[in-house]
SERO-4910 file (N, C-alpha, C, O; in steps of 0.05 Angstrom, whole numbers):
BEGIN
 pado doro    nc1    nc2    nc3   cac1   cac2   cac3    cc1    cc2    cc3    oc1    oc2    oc3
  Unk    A     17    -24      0      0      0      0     18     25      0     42     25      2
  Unk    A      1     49     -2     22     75    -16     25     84     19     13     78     39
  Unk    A     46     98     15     66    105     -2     94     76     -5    103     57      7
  Unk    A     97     91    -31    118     64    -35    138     75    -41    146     84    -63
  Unk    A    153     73     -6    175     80      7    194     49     16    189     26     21
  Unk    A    223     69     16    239     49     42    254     68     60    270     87     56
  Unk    A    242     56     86    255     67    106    278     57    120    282     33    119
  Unk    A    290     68    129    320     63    147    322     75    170    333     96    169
  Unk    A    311     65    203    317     78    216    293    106    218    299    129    224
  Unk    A    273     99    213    248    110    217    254    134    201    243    154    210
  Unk    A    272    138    175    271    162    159    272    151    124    287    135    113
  Unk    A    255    162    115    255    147     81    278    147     65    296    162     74
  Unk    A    283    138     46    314    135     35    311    147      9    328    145     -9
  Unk    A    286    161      9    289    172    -26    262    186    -25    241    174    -20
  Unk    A    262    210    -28    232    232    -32    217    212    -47    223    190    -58
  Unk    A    198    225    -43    167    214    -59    162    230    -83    138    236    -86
  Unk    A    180    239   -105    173    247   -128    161    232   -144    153    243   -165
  Unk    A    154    198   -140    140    188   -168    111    184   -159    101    188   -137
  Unk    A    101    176   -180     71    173   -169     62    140   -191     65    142   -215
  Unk    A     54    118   -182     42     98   -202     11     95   -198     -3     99   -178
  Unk    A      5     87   -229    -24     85   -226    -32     65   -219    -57     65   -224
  Unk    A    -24     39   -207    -25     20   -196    -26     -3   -216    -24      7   -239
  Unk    A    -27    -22   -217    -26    -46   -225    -48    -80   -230    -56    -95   -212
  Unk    A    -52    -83   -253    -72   -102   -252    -90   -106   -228    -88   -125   -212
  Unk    A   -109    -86   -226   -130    -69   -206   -149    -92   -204   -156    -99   -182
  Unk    A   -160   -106   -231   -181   -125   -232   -177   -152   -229   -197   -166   -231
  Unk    A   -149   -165   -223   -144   -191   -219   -157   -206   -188   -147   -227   -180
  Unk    A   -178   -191   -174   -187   -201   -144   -165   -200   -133   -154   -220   -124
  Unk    A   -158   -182   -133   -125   -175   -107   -106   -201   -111    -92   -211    -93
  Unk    A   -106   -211   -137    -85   -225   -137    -65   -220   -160    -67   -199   -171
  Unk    A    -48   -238   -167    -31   -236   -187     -6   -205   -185      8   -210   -166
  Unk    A     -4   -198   -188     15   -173   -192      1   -132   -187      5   -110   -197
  Unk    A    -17   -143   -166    -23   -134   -150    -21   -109   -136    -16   -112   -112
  Unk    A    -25    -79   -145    -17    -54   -122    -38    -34   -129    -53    -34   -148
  Unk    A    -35    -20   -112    -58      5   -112    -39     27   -123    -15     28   -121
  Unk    A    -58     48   -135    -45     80   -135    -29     96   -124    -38    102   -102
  Unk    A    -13    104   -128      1    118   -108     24    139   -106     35    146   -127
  Unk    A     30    146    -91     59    166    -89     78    142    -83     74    124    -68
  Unk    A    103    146   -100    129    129    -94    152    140    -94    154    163   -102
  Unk    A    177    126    -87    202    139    -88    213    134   -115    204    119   -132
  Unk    A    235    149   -114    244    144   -138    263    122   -143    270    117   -166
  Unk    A    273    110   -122    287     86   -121    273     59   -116    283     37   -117
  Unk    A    251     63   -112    234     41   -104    220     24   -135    205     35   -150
  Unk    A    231     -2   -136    227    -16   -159    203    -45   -150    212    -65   -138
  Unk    A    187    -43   -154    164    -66   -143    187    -93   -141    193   -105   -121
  Unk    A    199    -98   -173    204   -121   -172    229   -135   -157    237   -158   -156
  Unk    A    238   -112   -146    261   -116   -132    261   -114   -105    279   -121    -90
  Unk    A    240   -106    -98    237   -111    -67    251   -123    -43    268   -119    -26
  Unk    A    225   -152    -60    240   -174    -39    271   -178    -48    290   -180    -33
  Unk    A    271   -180    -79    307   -187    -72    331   -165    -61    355   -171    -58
  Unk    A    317   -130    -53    336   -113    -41    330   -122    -16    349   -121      0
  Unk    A    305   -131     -7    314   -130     25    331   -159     38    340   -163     61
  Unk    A    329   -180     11    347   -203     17    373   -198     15    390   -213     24
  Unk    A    379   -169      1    413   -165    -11    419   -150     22    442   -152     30
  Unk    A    403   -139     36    404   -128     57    404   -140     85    411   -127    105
  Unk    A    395   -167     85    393   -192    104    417   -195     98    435   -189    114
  Unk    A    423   -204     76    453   -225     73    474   -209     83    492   -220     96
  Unk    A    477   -177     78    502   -162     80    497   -158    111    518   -158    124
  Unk    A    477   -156    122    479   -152    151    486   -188    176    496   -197    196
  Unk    A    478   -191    163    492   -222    169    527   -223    168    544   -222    186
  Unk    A    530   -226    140    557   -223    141    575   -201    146    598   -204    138
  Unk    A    569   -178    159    584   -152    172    580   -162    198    598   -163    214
  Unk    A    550   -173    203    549   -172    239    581   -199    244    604   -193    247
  Unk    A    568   -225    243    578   -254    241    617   -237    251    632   -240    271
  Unk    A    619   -222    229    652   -213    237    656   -201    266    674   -208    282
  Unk    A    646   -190    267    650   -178    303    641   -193    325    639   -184    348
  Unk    A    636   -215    317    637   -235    337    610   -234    357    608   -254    371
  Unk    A    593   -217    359    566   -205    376    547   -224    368    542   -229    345
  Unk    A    538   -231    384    505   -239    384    483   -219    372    483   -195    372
  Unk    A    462   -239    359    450   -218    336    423   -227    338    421   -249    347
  Unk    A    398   -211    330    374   -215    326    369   -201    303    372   -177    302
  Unk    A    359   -216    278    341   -212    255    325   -223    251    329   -247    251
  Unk    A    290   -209    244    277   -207    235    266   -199    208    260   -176    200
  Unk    A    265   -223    195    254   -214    163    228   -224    154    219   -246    148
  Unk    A    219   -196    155    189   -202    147    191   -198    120    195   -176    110
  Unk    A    187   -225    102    193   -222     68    158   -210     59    135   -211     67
  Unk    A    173   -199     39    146   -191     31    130   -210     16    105   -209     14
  Unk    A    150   -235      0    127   -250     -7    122   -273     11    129   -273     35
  Unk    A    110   -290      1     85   -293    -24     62   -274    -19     40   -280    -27
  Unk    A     66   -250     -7     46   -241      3     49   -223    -28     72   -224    -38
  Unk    A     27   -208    -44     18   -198    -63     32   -174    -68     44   -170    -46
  Unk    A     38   -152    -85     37   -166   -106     60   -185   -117     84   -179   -121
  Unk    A     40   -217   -124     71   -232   -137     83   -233   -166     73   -240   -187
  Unk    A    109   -223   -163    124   -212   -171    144   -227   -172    165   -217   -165
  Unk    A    144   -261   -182    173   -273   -190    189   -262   -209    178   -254   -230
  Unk    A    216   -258   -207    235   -255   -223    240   -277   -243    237   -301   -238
  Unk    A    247   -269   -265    255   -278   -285    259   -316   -282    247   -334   -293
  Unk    A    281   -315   -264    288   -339   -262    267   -363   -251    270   -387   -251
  Unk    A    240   -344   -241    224   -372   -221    200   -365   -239    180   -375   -231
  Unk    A    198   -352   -260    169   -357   -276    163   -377   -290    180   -385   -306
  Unk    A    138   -392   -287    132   -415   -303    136   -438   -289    122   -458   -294
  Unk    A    155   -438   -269    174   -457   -260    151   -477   -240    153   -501   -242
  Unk    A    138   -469   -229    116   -483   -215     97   -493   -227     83   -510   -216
  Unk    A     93   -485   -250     59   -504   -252     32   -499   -234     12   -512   -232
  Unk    A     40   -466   -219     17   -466   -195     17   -434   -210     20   -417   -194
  Unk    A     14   -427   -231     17   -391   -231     35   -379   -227     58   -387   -223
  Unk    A     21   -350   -227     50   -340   -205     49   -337   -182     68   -323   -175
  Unk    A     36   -342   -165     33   -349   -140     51   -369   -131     67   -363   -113
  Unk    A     51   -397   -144     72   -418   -142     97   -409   -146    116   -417   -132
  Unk    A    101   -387   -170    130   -378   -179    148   -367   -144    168   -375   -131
  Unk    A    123   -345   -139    131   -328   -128    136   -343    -91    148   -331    -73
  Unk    A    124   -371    -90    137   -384    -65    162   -397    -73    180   -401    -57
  Unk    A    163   -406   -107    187   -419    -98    204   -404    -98    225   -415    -93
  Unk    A    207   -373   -104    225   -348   -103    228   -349    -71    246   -342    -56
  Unk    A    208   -359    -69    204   -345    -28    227   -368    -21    250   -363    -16
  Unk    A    214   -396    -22    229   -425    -18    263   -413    -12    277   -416      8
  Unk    A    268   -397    -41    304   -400    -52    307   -372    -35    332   -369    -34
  Unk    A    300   -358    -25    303   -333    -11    314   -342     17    333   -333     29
  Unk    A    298   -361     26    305   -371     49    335   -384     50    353   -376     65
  Unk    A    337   -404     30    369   -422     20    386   -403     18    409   -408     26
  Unk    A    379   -376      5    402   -357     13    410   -353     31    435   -353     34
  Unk    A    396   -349     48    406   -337     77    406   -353     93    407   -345    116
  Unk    A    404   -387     88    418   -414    105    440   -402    102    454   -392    120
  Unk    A    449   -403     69    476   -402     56    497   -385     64    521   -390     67
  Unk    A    479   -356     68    500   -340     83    508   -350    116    530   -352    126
  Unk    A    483   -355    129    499   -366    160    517   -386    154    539   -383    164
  Unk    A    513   -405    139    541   -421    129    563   -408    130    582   -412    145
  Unk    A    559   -393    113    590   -379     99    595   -367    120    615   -376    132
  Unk    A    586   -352    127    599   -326    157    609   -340    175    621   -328    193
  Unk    A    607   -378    179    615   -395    198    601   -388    229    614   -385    250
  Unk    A    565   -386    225    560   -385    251    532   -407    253    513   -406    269
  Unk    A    537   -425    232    517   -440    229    512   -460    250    491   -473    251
  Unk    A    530   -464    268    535   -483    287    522   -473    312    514   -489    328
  Unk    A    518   -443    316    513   -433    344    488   -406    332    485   -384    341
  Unk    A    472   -418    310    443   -394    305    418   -411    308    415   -435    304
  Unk    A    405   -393    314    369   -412    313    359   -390    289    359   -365    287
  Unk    A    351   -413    273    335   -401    246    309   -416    253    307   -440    258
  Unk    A    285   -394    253    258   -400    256    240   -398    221    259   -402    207
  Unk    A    226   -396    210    215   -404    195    187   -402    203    178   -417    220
  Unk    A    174   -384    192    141   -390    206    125   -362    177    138   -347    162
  Unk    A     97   -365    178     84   -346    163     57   -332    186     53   -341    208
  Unk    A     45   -312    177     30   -295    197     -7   -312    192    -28   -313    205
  Unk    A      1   -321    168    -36   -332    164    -24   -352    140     -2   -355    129
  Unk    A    -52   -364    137    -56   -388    110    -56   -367     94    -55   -343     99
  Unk    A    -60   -382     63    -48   -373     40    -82   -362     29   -103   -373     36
  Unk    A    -81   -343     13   -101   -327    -10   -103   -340    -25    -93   -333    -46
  Unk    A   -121   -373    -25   -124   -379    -47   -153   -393    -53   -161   -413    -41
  Unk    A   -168   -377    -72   -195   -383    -78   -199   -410    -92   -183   -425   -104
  Unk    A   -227   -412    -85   -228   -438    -97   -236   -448   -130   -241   -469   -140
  Unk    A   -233   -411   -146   -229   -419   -177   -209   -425   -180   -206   -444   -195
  Unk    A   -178   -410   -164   -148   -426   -163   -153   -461   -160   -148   -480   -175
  Unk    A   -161   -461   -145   -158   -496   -135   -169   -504   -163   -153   -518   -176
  Unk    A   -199   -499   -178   -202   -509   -193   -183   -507   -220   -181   -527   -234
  Unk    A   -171   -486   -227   -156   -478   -250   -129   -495   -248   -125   -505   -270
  Unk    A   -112   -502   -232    -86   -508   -226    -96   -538   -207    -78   -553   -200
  Unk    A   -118   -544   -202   -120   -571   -190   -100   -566   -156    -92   -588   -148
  Unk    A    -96   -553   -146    -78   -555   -123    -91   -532   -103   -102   -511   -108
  Unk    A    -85   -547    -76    -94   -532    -51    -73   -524    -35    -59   -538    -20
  Unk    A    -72   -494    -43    -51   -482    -21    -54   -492      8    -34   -497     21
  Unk    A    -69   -494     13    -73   -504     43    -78   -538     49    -89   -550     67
  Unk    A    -68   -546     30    -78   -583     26   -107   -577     36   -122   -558     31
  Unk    A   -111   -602     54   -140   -612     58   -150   -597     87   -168   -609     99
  Unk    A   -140   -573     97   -153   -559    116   -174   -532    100   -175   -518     80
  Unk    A   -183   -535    118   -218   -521    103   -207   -482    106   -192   -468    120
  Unk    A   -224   -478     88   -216   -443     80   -190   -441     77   -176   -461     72
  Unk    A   -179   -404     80   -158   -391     72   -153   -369     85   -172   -364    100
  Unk    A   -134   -351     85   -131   -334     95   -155   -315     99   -173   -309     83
  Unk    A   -150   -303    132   -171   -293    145   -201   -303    153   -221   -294    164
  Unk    A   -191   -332    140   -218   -340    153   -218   -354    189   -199   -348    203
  Unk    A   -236   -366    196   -233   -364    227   -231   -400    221   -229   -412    242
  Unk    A   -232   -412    204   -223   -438    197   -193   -449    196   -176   -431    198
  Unk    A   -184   -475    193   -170   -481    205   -142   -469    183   -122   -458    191
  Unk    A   -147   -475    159   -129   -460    143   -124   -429    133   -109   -423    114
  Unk    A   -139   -408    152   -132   -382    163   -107   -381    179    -89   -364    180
  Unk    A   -113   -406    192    -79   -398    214    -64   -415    210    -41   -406    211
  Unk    A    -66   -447    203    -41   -460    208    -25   -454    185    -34   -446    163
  Unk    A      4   -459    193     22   -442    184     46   -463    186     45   -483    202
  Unk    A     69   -457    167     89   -466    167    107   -462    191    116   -439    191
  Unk    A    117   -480    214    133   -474    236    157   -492    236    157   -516    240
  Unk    A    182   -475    230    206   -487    226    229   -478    236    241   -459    227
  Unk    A    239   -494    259    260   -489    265    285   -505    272    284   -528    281
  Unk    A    310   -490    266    342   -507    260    355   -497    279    357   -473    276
  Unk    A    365   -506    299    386   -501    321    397   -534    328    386   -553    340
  Unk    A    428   -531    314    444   -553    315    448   -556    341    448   -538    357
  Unk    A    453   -580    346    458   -593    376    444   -595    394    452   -606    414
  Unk    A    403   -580    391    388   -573    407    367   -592    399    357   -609    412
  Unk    A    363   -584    374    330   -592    364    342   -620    346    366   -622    338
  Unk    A    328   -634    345    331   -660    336    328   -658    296    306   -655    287
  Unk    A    350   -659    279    345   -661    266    316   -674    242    311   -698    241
  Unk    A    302   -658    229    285   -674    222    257   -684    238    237   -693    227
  Unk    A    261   -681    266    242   -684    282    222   -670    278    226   -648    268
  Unk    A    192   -680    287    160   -668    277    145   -666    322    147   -680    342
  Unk    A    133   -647    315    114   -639    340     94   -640    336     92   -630    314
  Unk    A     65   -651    347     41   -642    342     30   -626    368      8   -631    378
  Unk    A     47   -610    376     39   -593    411     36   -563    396     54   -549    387
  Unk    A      3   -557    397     -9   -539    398      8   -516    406     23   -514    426
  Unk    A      4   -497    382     22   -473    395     17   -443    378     -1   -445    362
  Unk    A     26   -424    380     20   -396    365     45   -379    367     67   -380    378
  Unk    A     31   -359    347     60   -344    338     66   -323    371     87   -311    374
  Unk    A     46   -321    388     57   -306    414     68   -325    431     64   -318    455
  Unk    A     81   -350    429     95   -364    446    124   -350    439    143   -345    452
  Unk    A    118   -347    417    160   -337    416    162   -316    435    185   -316    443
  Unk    A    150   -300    444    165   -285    469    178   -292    482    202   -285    484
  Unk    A    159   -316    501    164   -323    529    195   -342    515    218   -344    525
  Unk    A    184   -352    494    204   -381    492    236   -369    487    256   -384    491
  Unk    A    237   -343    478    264   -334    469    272   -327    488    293   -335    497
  Unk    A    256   -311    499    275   -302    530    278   -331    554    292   -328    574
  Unk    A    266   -354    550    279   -384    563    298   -388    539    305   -411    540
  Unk    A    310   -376    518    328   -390    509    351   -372    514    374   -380    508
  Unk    A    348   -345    527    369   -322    522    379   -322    550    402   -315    555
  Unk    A    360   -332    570    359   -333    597    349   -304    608    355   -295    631
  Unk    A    337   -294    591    324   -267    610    296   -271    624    277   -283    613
  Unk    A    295   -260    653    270   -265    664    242   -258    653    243   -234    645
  Unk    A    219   -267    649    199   -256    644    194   -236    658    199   -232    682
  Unk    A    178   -217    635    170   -193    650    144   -181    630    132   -195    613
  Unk    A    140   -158    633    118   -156    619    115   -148    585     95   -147    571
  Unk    A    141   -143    580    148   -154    545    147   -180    537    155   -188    515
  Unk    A    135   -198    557    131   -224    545    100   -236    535     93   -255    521
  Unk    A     90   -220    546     61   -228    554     43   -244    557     39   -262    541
  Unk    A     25   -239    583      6   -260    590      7   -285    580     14   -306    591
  Unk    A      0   -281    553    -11   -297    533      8   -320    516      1   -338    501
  Unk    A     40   -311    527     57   -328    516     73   -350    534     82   -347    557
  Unk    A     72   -371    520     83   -398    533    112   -401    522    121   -387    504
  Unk    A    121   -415    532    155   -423    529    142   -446    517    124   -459    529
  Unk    A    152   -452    491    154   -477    474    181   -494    472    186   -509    453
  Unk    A    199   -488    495    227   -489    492    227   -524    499    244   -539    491
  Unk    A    206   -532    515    216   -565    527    205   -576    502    213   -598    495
  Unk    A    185   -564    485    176   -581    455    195   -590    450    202   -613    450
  Unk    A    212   -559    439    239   -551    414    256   -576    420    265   -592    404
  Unk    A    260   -577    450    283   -601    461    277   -623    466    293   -636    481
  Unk    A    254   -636    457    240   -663    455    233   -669    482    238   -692    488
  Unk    A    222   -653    502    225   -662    532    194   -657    540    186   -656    563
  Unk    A    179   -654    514    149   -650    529    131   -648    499    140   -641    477
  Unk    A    114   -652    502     91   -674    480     69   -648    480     50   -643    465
  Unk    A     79   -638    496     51   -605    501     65   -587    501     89   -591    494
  Unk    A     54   -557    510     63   -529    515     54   -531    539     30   -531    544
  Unk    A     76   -535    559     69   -526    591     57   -501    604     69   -479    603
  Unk    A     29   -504    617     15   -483    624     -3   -473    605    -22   -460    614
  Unk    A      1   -479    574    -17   -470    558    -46   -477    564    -50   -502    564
  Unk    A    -64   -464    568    -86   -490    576   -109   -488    543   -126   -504    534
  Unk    A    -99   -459    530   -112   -459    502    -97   -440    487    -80   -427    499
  Unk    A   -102   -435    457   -106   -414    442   -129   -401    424   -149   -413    415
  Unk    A   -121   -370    420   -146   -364    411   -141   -346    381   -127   -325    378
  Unk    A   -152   -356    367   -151   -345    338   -175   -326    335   -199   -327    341
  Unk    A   -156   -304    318   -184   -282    306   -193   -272    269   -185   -251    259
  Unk    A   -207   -287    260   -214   -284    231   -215   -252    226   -221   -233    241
  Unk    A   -207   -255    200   -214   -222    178   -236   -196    200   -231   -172    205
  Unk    A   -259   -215    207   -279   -197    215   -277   -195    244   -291   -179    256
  Unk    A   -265   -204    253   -262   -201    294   -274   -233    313   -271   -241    336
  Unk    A   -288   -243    290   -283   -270    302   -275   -289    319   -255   -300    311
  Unk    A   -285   -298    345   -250   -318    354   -259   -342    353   -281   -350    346
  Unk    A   -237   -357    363   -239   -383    363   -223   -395    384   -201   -386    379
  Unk    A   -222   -413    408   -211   -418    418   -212   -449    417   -231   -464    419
  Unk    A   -179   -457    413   -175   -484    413   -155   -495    430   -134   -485    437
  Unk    A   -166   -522    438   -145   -538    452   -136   -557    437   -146   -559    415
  Unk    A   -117   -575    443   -108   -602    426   -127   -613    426   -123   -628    407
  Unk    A   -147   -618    434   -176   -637    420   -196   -615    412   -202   -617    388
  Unk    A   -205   -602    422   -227   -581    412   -222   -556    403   -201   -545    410
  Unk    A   -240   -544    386   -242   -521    377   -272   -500    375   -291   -504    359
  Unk    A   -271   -487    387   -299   -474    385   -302   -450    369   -289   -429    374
  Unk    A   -312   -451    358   -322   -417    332   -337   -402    349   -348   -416    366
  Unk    A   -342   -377    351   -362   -362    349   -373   -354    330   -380   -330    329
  Unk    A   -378   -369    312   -392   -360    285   -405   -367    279   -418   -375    298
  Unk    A   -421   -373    248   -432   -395    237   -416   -411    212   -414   -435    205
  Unk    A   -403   -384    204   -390   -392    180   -359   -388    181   -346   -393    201
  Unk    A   -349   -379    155   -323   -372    149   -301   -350    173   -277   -349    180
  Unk    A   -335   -329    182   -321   -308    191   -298   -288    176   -289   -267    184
  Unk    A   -293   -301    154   -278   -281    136   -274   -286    105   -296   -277     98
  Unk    A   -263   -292     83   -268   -300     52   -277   -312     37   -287   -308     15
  Unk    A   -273   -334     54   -290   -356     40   -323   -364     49   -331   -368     71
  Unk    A   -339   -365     23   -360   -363     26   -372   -379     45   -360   -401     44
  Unk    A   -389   -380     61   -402   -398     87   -428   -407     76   -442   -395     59
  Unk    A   -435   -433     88   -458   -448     87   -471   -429     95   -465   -411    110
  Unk    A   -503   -438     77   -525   -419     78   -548   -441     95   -546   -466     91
  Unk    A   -562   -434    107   -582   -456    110   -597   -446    134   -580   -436    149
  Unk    A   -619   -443    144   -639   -433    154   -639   -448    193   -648   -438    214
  Unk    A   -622   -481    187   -629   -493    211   -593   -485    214   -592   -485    238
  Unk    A   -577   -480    209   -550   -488    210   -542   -469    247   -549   -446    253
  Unk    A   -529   -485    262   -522   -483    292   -516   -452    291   -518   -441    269
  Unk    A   -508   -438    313   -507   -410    312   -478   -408    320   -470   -385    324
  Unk    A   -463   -427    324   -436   -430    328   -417   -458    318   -432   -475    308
  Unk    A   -390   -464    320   -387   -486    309   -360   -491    325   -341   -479    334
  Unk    A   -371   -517    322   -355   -532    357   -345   -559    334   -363   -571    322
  Unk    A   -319   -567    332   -296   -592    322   -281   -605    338   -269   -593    356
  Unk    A   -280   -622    337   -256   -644    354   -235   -645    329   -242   -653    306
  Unk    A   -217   -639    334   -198   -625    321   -171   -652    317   -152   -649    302
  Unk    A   -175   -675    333   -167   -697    335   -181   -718    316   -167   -735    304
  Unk    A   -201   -718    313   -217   -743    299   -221   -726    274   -213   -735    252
  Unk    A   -233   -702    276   -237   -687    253   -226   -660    243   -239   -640    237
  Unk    A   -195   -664    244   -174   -641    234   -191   -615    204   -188   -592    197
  Unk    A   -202   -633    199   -207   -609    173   -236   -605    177   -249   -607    156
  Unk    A   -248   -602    196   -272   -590    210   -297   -584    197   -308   -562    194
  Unk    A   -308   -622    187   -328   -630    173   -352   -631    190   -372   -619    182
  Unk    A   -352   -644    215   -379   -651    230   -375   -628    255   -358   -621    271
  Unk    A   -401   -620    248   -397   -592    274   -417   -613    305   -436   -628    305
  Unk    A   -403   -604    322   -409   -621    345   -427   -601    363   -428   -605    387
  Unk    A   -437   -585    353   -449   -551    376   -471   -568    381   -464   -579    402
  Unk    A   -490   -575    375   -510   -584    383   -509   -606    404   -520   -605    426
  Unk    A   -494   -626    393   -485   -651    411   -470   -648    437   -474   -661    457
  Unk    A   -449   -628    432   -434   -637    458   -425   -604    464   -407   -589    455
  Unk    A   -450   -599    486   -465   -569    497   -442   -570    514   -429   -550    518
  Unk    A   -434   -598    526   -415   -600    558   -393   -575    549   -386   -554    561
  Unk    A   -385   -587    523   -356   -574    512   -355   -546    511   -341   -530    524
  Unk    A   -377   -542    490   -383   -503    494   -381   -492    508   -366   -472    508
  Unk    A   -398   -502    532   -395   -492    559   -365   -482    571   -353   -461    574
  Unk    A   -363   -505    574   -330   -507    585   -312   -488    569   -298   -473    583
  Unk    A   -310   -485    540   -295   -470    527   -304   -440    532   -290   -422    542
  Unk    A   -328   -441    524   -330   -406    529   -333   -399    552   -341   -376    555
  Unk    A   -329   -416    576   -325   -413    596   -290   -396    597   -283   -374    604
  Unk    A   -274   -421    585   -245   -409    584   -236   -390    571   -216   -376    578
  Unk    A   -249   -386    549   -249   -368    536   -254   -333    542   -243   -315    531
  Unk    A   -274   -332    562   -279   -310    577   -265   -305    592   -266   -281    598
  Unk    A   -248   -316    604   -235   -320    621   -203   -316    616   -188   -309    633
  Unk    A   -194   -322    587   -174   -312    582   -177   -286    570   -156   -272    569
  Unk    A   -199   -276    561   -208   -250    551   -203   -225    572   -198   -201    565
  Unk    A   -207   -235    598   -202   -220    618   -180   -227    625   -175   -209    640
  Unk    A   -157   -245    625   -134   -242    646   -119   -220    635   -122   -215    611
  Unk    A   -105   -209    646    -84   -193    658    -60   -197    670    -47   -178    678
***
């Protein structure tokens, strides 16, 4: 969105003399993707993501030399819209350019394994891997290209369904985490607080918050759960929540709660309650049948709504 700036240090790196009229406006917010706007004059759409990867890599390899301990954060801009593969990844998927533009994302990442390699600090970094929501992908995509961004979990981004949130979670810390090893312990993107500061050894305090669990005995194969977690709670496009445990999940909704179109139907429950164990992709709604559960959830649920 405008302005299409880069900043450094909370000051822009180039006036706003250009102005674009934006970009394939009618593709349903997909494909190559931008609105109207004031821009800089150094600012090139298609180069984006690869300046701020040329900018990861060089700050890696300047830090790595002075020997200091380091924290980066890179929020890539793709696959998020507009996608914009380079030359080298068009075609290359068989999924659009949507496909192009993850496996651009995919090799973006291999770069910057590549550089912790090279800088020689690959032995002593934790590289995490994770995305903010499920993927934008309608269900004329699925039919056109035959493939489900989200495999077999129901909806897509912003919806209050299960492929709104789950998300790719990946992480590499040699000598710690078990190569190749898989978790199924319930977790969210506000556990990294608590869990970094148990890995830095700083005390909790209130930059960690309430709401965040240490996932650190998962990471080290020493626990099958998130200790103390007793739920999480997800919020769809429209304000939605949802609160789930490793067996249940309860909607406050009826439907989607956010893109994807929702069942219509006159008798349909006024909320939607899954066992998230027997039925991961959240076919048989259980609200009617098992009231015990509701209870109990939006019991907890209120209840985390208020802690402090």
């Amino acid at each position: 969105m405008e302005p299409y700036v880069f900043l450094k240090n909370d000051v822009i790196t180039s006036p706003l003399t250009g102005f674009t009229e934006g970009n394939d406006l009618d593709t349903g917010m997909t494909e190559a993707f931008w609105r109207p706007g004031l821009m800089a004059e150094d600012f090139d759409f298609q180069d984006v993501k690869p300046r701020f990867t040329r900018k990861v890599i060089q700050y890696i390899t300047e830090t790595a030399k002075t020997g200091q301990p380091f924290f980066l954060y890179y929020a890539m801009t793709g696959p998020h819209t507009p996608w914009l593969p380079c030359d080298d990844f068009r075609g290359r998927s068989e999924v659009g350019t949507f496909g192009d533009f993850m496996m651009m994302t995919d090799h973006t990442i291999g770069q910057i394994l590549e550089a912790v390699r090279e800088a020689g600090i690959e032995d002593n970094t934790i590289i995490i891997v994770s995305s903010d929501n499920g993927p934008f992908w309608r269900p004329n995509m699925i039919e056109r290209y035959g493939h489900r961004s989200a495999g077999p979990f129901r909806g897509m981004k912003g919806d209050i369904w299960e492929a709104g949130h789950r998300v790719p979670f990946i992480v590499r810390w040699p000598g710690h985490i078990q190569p190749g090893s898989v978790s199924d312990a319930l977790t969210c993107l506000t556990n990294l607080m608590a869990t970094v500061s148990d890995i830095v050894g700083i005390e909790r305090c209130a930059l960690v918050g309430v709401d965040s669990y240490s996932i650190l005995p998962v990471l080290l194969g020493q626990s099958e759960t998130v200790p103390n977690q007793r739920a999480i709670v997800n919020q769809s496009s429209n304000g939605t929540l949802a609160i789930r445990t490793q067996e249940w999940k309860l909607i406050q909704a009826r439907g989607s709660a956010g893109f994807s179109p929702s069942p219509r139907g006159e008798n349909l429950p006024e909320r939607q309650l899954f066992n998230m164990i027997d039925d991961p992709f959240e076919t048989n709604n259980l609200y009617e049948t098992r009231r015990d559960i509701v209870e109990k959830l939006s019991q907890l649920l209120e209840e985390l709504k208020n802690k402090k």
